[in-house]
C-alpha positions as CSV (number, residue, x, y, z in Angstrom):
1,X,239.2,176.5,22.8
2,X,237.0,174.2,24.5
3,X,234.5,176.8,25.3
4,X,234.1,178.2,21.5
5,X,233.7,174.7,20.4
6,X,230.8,174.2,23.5
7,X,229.5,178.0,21.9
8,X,230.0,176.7,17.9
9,X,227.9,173.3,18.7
10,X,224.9,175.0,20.7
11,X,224.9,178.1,18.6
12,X,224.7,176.1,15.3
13,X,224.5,172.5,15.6
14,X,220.7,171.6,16.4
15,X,220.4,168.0,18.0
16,X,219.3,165.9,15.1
17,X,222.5,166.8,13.7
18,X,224.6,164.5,16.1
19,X,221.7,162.2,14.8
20,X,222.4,162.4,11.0
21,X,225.9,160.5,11.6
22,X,223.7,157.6,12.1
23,X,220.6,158.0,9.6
24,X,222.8,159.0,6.9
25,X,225.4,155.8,8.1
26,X,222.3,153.1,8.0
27,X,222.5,154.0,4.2
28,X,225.6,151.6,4.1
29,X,223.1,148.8,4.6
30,X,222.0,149.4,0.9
31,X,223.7,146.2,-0.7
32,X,226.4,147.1,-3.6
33,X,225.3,150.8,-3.5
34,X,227.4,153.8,-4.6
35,X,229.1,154.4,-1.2
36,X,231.2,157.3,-1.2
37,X,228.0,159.1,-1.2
38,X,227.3,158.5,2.1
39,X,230.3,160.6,3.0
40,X,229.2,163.3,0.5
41,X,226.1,163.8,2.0
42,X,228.0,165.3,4.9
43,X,229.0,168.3,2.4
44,X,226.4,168.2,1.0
45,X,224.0,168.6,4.1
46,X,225.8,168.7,7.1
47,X,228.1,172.1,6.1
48,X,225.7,174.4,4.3
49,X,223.4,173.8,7.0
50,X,225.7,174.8,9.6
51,X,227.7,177.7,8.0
52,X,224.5,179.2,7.2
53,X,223.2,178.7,10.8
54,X,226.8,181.0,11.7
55,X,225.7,183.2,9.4
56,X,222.1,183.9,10.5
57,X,223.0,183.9,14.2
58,X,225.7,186.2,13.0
59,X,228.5,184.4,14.8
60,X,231.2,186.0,13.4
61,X,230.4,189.8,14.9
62,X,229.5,187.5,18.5
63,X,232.9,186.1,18.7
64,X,234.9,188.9,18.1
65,X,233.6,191.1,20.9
66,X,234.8,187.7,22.9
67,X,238.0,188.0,24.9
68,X,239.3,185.2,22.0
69,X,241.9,185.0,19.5
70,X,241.3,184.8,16.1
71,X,243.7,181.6,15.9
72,X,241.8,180.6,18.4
73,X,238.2,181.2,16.9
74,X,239.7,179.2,13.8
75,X,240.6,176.1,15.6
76,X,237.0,176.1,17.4
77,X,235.7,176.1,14.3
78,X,238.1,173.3,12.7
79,X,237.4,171.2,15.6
80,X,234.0,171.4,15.2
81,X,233.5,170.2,11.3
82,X,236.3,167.8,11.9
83,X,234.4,166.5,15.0
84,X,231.4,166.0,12.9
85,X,233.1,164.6,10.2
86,X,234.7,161.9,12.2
87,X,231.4,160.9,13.1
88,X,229.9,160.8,10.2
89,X,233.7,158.1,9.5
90,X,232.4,156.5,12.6
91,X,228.8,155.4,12.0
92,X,229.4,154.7,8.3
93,X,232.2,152.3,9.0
94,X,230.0,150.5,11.5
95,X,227.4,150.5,9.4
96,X,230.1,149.6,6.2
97,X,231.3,146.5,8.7
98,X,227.7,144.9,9.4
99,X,226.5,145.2,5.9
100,X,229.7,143.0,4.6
101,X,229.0,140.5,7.2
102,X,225.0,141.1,6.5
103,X,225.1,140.4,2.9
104,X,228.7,138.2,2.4
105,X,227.6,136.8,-0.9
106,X,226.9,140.1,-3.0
107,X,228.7,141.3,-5.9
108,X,230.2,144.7,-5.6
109,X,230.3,147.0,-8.7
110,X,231.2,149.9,-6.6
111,X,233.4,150.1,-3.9
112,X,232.9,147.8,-1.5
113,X,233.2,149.2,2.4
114,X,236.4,147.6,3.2
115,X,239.3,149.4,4.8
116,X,241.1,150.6,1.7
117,X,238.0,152.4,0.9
118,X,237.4,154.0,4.4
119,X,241.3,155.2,3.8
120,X,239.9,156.7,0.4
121,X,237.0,158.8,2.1
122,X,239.6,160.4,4.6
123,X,241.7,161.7,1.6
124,X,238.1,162.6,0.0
125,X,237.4,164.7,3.1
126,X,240.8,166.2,3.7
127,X,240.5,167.8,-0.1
128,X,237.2,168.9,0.9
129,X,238.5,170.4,4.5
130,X,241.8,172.2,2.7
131,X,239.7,173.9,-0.3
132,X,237.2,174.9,2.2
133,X,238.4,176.3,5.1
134,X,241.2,178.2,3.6
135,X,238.2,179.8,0.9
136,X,236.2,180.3,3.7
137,X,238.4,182.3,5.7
138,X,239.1,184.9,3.2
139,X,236.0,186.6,4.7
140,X,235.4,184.2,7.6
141,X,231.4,185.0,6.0
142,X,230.6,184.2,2.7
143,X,230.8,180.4,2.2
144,X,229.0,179.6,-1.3
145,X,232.0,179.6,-3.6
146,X,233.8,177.8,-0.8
147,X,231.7,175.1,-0.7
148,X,231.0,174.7,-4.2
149,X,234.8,174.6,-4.7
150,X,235.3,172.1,-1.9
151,X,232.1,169.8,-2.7
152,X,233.5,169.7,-6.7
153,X,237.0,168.7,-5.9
154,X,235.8,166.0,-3.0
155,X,233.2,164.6,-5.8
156,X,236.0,164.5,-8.6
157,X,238.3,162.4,-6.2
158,X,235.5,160.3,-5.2
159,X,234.7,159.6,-8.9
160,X,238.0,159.2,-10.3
161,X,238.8,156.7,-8.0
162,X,236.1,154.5,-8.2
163,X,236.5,155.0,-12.1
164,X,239.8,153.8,-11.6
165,X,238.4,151.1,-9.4
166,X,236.5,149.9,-11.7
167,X,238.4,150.3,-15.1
168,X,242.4,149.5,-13.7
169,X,243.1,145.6,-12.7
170,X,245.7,146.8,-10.6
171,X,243.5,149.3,-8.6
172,X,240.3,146.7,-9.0
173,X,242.8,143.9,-7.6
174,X,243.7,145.9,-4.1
175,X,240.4,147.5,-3.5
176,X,238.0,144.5,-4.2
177,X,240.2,141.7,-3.8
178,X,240.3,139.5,-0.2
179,X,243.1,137.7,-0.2
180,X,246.1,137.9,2.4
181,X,248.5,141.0,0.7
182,X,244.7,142.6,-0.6
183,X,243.8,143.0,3.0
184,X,247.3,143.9,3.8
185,X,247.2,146.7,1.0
186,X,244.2,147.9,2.3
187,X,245.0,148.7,5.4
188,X,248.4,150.3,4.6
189,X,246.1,152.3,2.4
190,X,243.6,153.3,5.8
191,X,247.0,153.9,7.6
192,X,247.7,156.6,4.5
193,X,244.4,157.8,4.5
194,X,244.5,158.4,8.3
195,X,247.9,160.5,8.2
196,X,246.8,162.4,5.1
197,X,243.6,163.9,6.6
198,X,245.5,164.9,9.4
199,X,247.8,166.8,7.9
200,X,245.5,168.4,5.3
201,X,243.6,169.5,7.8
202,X,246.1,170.8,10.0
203,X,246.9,172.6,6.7
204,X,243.7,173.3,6.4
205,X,243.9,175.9,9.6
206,X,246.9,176.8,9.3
207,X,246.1,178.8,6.3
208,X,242.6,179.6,7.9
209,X,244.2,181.2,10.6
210,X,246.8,183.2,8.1
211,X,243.7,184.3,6.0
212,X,241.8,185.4,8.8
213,X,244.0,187.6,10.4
214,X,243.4,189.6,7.1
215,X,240.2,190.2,7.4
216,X,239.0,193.5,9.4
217,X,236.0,192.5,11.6
């Protein structure tokens, strides 16, 4: 699997996206912004880009004249947008953990990038990760309706709960609060957030894999 990953990241990943992580992370530095965008940008950007580099290199006609499973050409390709999606987590938490320190005295309307809200982006991306992959391996080609499906639900999540952030005490209470059992709450919610990604997205391939072996190459 190693090698289709290696073949996935120099086929379609060009360099300055290992460097978008970080461009797209410095935008946590914006005081009080709107930051489950930051995450977005990654379907926004980050996937078309590189689903439509498959495409034009026409990967998926490549691969299968490779002695490869199609399981296997499925979990190279998993790997690789959870890879990059982990480093977009990465950068934007970093980024997220200087700019609370940077600016201690701001007033967040939104959000704020604490770890309860890093535990919400890993369910956002887990919805995105199951709607997509399975849609996307009904042909293992055509991705539009895929990621217009994916980048809807992800962007529904995203503004339902800060809606709720905003407009339920409760929910306002554990999210912006920094108090002992806030903190506490939070990270049980980043705990959550952790396990849930995980599992959608091993969901996620497991119904790639079951798709694709439908489709005639």
């Amino acid at each position: 699997m190693f090698n289709l990953v290696m073949k996935d990241v120099r086929l379609a990943v060009p360099s300055f996206f290992f460097l978008l992580p970080v461009l797209i992370g410095a935008l946590m530095l914006i005081p009080g912004w709107i930051y489950f965008v930051v995450l977005l940008y990654f379907c926004w950007i980050t996937v078309p880009n590189l689903f439509n580099q498959f495409k034009a290199q026409n990967d998926l006609m490549f691969t299968s004249v490779l002695p490869v499973a199609k399981r296997d050409m499925v979990k190279g390709r998993v790997a690789v947008v959870v890879g990059l999606e982990l480093l977009h987590i990465v950068f934007a938490a970093i980024f997220g953990f200087i700019s609370i320190n940077l600016y201690p005295n701001v007033t967040y309307y939104f959000f704020p990038p604490n770890m309860g809200f890093w535990g919400l982006n890993l369910v956002m991306l887990a919805i995105f990760n199951v709607i997509f992959i399975p849609m996307f391996y009904k042909t293992a080609y055509k991705f539009g309706w895929a990621l217009f499906a994916a980048v809807t639900a992800a962007m529904v999540f995203a503004g339902i709960a800060q809606w709720l952030g905003i407009q339920n005490p409760v929910v306002n209470e554990i999210f912006y609060g920094i108090g002992t059992q806030q903190v506490t709450l939070q990270a049980f919610i980043l705990i959550t957030g952790i396990v849930i990604f995980a599992a959608l997205s091993a969901i996620a391939y497991r119904l790639g894999v079951k798709r694709f072996l439908q489709v005639e190459i």
